[in-house]
mmCIF file of the C-alpha atoms, coordinates in Angstrom:
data_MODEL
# 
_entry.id   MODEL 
# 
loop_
_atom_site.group_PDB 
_atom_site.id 
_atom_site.type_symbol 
_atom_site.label_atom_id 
_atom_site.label_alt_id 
_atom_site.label_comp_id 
_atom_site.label_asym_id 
_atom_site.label_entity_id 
_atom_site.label_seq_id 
_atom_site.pdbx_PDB_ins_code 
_atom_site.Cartn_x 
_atom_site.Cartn_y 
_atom_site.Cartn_z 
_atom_site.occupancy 
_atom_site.B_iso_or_equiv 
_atom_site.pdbx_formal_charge 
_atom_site.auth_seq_id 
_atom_site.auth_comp_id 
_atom_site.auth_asym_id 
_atom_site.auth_atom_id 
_atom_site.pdbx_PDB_model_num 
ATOM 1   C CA . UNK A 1 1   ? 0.000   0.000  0.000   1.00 0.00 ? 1   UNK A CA 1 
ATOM 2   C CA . UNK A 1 2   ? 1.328   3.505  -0.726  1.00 0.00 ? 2   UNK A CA 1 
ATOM 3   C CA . UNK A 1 3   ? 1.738   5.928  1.810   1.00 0.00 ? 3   UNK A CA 1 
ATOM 4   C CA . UNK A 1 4   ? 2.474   9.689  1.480   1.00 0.00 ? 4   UNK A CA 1 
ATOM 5   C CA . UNK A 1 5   ? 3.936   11.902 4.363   1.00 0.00 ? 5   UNK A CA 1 
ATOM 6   C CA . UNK A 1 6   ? 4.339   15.454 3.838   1.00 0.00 ? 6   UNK A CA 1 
ATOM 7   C CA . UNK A 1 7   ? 6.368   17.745 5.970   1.00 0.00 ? 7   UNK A CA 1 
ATOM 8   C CA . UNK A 1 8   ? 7.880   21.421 6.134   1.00 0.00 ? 8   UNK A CA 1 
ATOM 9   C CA . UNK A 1 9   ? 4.810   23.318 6.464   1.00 0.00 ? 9   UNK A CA 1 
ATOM 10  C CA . UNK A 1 10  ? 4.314   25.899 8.930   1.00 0.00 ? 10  UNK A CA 1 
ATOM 11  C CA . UNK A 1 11  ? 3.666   29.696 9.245   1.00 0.00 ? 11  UNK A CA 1 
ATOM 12  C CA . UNK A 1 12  ? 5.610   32.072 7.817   1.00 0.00 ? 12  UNK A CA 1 
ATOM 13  C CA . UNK A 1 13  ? 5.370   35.921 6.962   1.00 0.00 ? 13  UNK A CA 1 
ATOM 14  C CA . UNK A 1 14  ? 4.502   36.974 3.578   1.00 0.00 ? 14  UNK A CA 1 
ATOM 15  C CA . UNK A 1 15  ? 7.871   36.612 1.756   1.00 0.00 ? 15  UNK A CA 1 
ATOM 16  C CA . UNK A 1 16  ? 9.402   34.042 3.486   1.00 0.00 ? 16  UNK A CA 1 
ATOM 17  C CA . UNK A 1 17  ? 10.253  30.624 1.961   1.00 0.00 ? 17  UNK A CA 1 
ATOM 18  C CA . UNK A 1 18  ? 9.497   27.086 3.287   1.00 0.00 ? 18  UNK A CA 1 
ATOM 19  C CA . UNK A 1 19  ? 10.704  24.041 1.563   1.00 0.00 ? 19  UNK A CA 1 
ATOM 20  C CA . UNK A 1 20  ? 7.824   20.703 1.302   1.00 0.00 ? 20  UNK A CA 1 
ATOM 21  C CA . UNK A 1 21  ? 9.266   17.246 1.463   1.00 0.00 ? 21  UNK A CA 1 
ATOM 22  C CA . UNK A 1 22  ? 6.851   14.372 0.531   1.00 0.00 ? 22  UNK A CA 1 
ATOM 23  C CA . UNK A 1 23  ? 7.932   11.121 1.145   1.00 0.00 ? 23  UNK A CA 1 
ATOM 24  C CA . UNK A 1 24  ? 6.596   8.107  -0.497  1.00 0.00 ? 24  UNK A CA 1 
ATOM 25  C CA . UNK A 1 25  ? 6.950   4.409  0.225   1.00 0.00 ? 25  UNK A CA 1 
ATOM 26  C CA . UNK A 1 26  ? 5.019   1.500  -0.622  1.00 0.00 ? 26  UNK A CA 1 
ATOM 27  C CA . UNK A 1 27  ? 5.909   1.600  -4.883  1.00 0.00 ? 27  UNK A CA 1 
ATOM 28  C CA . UNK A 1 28  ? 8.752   2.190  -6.932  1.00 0.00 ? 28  UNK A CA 1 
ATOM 29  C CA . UNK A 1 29  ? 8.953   6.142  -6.944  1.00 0.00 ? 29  UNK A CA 1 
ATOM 30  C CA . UNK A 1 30  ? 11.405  6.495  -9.472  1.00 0.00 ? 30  UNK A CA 1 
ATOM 31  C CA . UNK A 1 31  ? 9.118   5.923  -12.186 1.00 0.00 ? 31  UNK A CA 1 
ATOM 32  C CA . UNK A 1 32  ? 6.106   7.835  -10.686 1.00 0.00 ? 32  UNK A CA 1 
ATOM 33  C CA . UNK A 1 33  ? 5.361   10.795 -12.179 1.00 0.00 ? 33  UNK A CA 1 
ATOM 34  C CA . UNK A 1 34  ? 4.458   12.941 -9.312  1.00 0.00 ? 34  UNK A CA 1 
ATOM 35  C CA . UNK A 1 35  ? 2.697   16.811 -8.327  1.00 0.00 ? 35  UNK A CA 1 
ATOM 36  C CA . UNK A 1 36  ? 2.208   18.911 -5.715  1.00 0.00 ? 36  UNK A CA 1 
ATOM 37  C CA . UNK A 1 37  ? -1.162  20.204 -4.889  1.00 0.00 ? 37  UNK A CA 1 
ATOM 38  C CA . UNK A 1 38  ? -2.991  22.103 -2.539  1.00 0.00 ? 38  UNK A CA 1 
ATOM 39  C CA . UNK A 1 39  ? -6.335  23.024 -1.369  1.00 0.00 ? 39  UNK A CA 1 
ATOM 40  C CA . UNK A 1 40  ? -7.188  26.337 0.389   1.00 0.00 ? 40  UNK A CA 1 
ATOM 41  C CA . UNK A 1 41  ? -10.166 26.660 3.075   1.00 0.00 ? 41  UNK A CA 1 
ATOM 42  C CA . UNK A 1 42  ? -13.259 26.304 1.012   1.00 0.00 ? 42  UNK A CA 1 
ATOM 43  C CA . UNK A 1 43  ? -11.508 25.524 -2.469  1.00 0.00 ? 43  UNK A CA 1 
ATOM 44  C CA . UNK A 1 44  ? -11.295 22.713 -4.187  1.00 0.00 ? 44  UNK A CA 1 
ATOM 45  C CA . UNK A 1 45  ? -7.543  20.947 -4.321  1.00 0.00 ? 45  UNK A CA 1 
ATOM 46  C CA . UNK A 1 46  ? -5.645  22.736 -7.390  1.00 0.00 ? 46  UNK A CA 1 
ATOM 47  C CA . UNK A 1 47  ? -2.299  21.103 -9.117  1.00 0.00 ? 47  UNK A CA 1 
ATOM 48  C CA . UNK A 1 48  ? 0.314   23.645 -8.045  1.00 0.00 ? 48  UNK A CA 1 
ATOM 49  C CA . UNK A 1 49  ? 3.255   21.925 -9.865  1.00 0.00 ? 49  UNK A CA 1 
ATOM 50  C CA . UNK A 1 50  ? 4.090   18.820 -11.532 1.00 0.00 ? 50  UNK A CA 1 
ATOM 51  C CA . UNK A 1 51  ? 7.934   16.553 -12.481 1.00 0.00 ? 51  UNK A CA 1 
ATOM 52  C CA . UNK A 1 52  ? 7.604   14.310 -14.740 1.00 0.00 ? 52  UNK A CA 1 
ATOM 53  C CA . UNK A 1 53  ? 10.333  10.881 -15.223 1.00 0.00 ? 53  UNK A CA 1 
ATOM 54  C CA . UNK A 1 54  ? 11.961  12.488 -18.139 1.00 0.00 ? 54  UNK A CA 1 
ATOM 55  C CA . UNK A 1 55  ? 10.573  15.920 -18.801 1.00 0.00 ? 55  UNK A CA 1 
ATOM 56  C CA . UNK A 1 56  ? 10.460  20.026 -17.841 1.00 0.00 ? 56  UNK A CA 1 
ATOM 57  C CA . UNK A 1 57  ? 8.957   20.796 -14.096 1.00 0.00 ? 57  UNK A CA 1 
ATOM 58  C CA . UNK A 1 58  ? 5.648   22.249 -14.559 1.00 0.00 ? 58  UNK A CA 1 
ATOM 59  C CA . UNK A 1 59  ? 3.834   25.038 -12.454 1.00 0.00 ? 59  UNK A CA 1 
ATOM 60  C CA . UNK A 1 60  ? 1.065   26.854 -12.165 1.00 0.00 ? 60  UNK A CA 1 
ATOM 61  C CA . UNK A 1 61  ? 0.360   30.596 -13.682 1.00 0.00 ? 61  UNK A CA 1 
ATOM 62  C CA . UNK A 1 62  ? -0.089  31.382 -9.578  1.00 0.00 ? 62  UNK A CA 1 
ATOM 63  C CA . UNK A 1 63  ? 3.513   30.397 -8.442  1.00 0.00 ? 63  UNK A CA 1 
ATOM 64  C CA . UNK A 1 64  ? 5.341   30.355 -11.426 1.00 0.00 ? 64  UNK A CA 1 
ATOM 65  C CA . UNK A 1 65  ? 8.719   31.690 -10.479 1.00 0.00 ? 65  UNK A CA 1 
ATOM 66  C CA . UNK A 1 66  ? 8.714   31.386 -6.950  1.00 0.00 ? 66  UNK A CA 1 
ATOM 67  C CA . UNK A 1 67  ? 7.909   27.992 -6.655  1.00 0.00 ? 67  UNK A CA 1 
ATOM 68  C CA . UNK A 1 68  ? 10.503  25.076 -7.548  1.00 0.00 ? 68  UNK A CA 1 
ATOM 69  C CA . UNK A 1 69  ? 9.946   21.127 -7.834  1.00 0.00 ? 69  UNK A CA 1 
ATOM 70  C CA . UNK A 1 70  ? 12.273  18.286 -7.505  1.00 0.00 ? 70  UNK A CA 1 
ATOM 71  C CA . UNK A 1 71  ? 12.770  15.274 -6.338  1.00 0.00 ? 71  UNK A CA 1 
ATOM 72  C CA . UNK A 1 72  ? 15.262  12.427 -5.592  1.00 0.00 ? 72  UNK A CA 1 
ATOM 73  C CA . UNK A 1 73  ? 15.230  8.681  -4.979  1.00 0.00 ? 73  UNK A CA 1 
ATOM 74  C CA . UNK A 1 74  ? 12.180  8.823  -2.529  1.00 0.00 ? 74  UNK A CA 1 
ATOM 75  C CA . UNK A 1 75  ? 10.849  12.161 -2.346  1.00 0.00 ? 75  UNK A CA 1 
ATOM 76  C CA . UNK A 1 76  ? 9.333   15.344 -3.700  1.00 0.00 ? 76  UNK A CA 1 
ATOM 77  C CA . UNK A 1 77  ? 9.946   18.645 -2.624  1.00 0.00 ? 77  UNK A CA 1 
ATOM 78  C CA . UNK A 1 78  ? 8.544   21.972 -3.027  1.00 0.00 ? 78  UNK A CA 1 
ATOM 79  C CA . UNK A 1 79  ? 10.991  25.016 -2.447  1.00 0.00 ? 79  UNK A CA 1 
ATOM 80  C CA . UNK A 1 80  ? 8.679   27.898 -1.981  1.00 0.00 ? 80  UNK A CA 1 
ATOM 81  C CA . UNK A 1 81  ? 9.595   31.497 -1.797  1.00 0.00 ? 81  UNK A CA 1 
ATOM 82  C CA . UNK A 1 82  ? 8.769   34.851 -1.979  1.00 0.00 ? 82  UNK A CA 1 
ATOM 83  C CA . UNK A 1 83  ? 5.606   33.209 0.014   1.00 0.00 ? 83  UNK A CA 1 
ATOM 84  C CA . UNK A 1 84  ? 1.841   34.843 -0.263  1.00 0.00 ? 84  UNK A CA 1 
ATOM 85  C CA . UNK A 1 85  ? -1.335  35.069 1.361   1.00 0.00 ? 85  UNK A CA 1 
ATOM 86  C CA . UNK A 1 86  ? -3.241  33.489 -0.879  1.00 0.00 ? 86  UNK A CA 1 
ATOM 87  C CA . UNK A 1 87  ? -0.598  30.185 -0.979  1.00 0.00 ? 87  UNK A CA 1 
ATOM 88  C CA . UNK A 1 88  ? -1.958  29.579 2.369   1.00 0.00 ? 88  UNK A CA 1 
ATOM 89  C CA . UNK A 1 89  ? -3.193  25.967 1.922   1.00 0.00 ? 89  UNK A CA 1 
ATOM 90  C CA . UNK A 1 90  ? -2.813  22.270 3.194   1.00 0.00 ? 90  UNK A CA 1 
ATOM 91  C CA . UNK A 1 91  ? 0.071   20.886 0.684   1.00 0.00 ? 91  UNK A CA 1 
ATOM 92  C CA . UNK A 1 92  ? -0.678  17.243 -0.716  1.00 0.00 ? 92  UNK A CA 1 
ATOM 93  C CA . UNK A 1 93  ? 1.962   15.314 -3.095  1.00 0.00 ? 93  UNK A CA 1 
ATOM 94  C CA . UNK A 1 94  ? 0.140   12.409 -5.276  1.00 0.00 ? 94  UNK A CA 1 
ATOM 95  C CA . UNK A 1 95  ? 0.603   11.558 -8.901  1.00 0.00 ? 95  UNK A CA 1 
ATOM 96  C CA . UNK A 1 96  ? 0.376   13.849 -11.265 1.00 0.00 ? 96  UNK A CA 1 
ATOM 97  C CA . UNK A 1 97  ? -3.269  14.124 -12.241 1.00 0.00 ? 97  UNK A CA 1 
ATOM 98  C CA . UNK A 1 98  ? -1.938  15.310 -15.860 1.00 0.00 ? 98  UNK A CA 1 
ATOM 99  C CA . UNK A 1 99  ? -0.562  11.993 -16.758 1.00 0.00 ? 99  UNK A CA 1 
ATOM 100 C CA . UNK A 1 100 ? -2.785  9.723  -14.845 1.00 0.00 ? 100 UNK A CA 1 
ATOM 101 C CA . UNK A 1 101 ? -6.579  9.198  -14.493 1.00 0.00 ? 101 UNK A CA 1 
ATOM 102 C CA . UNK A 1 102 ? -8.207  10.375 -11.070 1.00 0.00 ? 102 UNK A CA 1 
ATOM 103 C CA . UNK A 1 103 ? -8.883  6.606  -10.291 1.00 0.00 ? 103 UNK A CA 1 
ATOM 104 C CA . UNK A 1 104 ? -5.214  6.020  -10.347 1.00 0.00 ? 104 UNK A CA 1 
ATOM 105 C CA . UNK A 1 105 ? -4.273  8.794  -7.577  1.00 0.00 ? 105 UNK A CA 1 
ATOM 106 C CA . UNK A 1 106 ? -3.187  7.176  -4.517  1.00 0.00 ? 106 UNK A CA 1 
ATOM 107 C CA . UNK A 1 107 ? -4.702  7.771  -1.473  1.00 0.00 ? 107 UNK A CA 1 
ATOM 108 C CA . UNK A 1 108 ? -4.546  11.150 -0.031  1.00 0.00 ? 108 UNK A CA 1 
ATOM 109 C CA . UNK A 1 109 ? -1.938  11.862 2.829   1.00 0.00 ? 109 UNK A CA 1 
ATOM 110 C CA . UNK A 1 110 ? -2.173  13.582 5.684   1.00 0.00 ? 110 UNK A CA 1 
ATOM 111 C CA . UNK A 1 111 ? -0.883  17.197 3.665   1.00 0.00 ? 111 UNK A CA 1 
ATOM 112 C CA . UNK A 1 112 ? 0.653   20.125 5.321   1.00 0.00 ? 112 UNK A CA 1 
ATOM 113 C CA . UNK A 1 113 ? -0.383  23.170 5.857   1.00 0.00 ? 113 UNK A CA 1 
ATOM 114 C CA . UNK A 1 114 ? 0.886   26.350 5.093   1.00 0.00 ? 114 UNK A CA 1 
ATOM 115 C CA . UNK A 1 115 ? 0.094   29.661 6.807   1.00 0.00 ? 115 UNK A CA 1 
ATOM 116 C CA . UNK A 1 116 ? 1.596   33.203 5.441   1.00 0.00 ? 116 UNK A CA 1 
ATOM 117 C CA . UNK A 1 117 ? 0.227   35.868 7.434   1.00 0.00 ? 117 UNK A CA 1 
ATOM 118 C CA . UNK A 1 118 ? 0.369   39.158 5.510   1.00 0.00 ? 118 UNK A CA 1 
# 
């Protein structure tokens, strides 16, 4: 069974930095394509950023330049900086919903949340 952990949130004043760390066990990861997303007190859970085995990190229009994926053998991070008000949010890694179909998302983790106080 896959498990996801994420870590590194916390509260921070608008622009500060924070760096995620998701850590997955439970499947090969090297050959998961994998995102970050997050979900924002009465939103729905938005793809912030995607890596992809093989190709170009991709982000969203909202944190496009301050926001960096990577990963290594067993986790994904998420360097954020030059932090908002509006990134506050619970942080979730998963697959990336742009290659794979929402059945094939593993189960949510536990996320992280993010506070930036203005």
């Amino acid at each position: 069974q896959v498990q996801l952990v994420e870590s590194g949130g916390g509260l921070v004043q608008a622009g500060g930095s924070l760096r995620l760390s998701c850590a997955v066990s439970g499947v090969i990861f090297r050959v998961q394509h994998m995102a970050w997303y997050r979900q924002a007190p009465g939103k729905e859970r938005e793809l912030v950023s995607t890596i992809q085995i093989g190709g170009a990190p991709t982000y969203a229009d909202s944190v496009k330049g301050r926001f960096t994926i990577s990963r290594d053998n067993t986790k994904v991070y998420l360097q954020m900086n030059s932090l908002r008000p509006e990134d506050t949010a619970v942080y979730y890694c998963n697959r990336d919903l742009s290659v794979y179909a929402s059945r094939d998302l593993w189960s949510w983790g536990q996320g992280t949340q993010v506070n930036v106080s203005s």
